[in-house]
C-alpha positions as CSV (number, residue, x, y, z in Angstrom):
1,X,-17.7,-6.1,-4.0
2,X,-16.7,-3.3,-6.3
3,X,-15.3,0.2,-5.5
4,X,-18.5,1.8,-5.4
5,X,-19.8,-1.0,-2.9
6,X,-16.5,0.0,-0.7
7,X,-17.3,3.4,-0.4
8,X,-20.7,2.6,0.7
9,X,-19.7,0.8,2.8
10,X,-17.4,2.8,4.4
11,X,-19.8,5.7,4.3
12,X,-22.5,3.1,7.0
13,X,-19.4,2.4,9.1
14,X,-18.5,6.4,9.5
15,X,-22.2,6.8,10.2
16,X,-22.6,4.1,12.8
17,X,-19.5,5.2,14.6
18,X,-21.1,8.9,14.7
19,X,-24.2,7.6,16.0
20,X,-22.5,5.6,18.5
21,X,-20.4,8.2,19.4
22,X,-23.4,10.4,20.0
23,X,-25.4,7.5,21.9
24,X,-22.1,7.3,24.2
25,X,-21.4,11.3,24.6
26,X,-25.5,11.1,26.0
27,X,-24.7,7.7,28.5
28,X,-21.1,6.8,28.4
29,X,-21.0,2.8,28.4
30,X,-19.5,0.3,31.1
31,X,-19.4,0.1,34.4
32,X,-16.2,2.8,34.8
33,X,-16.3,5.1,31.5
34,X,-12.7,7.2,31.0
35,X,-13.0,10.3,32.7
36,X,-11.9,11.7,29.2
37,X,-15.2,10.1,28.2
38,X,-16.5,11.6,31.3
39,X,-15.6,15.0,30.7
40,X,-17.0,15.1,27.0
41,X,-20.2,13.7,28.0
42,X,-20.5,16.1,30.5
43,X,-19.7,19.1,28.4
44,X,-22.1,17.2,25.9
45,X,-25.0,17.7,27.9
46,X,-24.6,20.5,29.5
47,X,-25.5,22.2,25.7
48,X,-28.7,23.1,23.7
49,X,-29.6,21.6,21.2
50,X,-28.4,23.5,18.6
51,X,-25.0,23.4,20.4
52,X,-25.2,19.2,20.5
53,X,-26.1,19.5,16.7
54,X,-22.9,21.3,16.2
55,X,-20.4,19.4,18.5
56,X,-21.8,16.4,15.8
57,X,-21.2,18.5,12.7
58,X,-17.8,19.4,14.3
59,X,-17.6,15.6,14.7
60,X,-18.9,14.6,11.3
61,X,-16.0,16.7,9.9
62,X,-13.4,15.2,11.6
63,X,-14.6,11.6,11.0
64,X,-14.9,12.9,7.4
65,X,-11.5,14.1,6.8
66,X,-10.0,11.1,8.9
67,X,-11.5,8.9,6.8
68,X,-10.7,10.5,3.6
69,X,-6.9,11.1,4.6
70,X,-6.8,7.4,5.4
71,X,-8.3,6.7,1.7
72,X,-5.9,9.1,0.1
73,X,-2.9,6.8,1.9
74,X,-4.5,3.8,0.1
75,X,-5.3,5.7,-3.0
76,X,-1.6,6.3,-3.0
77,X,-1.7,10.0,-3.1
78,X,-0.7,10.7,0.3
79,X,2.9,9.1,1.2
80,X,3.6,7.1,4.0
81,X,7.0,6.9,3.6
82,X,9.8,9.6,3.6
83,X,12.5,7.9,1.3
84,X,12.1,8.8,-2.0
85,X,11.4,5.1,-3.5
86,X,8.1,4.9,-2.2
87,X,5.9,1.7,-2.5
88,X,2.1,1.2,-3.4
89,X,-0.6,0.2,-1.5
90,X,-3.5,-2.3,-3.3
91,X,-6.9,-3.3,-1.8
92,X,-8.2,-6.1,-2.6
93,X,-11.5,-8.0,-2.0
94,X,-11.5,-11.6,-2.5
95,X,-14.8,-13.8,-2.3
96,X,-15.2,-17.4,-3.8
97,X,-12.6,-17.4,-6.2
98,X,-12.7,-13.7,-7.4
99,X,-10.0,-11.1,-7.0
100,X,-11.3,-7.1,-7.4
101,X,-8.8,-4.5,-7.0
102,X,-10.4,-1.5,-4.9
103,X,-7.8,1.1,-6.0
104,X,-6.2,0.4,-9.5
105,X,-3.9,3.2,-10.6
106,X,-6.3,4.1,-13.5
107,X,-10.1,5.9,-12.5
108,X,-11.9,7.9,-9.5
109,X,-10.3,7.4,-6.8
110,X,-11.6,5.9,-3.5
111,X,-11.3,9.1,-2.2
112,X,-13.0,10.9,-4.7
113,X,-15.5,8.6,-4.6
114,X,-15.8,9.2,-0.5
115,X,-16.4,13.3,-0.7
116,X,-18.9,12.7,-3.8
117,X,-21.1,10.1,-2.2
118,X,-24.3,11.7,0.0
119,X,-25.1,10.0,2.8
């Protein structure tokens, strides 16, 4: 796997976890759902459509800019420590023998590469 497959990757997860979020928000799972959970739903279904639509966008957005924040701490450009001697962060994915790093110092960044890429 190579940056580019990462990314991808990453960009199925965020969209499963929307659509599960959505499919959850419409029928809350388990036998005793949070009332939290409860609540949203609630709210969730008491819209139009056009208001569902953009409680998701609002949603996408935030799962967006999580997600990117969290690559930027892995890219290295968003600090996680507050000494001034900060470490580095490297990703790796190993399979049968090979080694790739996912976020070498050099190149587009992972989250560069996360706001470019169309889902």
């Amino acid at each position: 796997m190579d940056k580019n497959e990462f990314v991808d990757a990453i960009k199925v997860i965020e969209a499963s976890a929307l659509d599960g979020l959505e499919k959850g928000l419409i029928s809350p799972p388990g036998r005793k759902p949070s009332a939290d959970l409860m609540a949203v739903s609630t709210f969730y279904n008491g819209l139009n459509d056009e208001g569902r639509a953009i409680l998701m966008k609002l949603a996408k957005l935030a799962s967006g800019q999580a997600t990117n924040n969290m690559l930027s701490i892995i890219d290295g450009n968003v600090a996680i420590e507050s000494t001034p001697d900060k470490g580095d962060l490297e990703l790796y994915f190993c399979k049968g023998g090979a080694r790739v790093r996912l976020n070498p110092p050099e190149g587009e960044t992972l989250s560069e590469m996360f706001r470019h890429v169309e889902q």
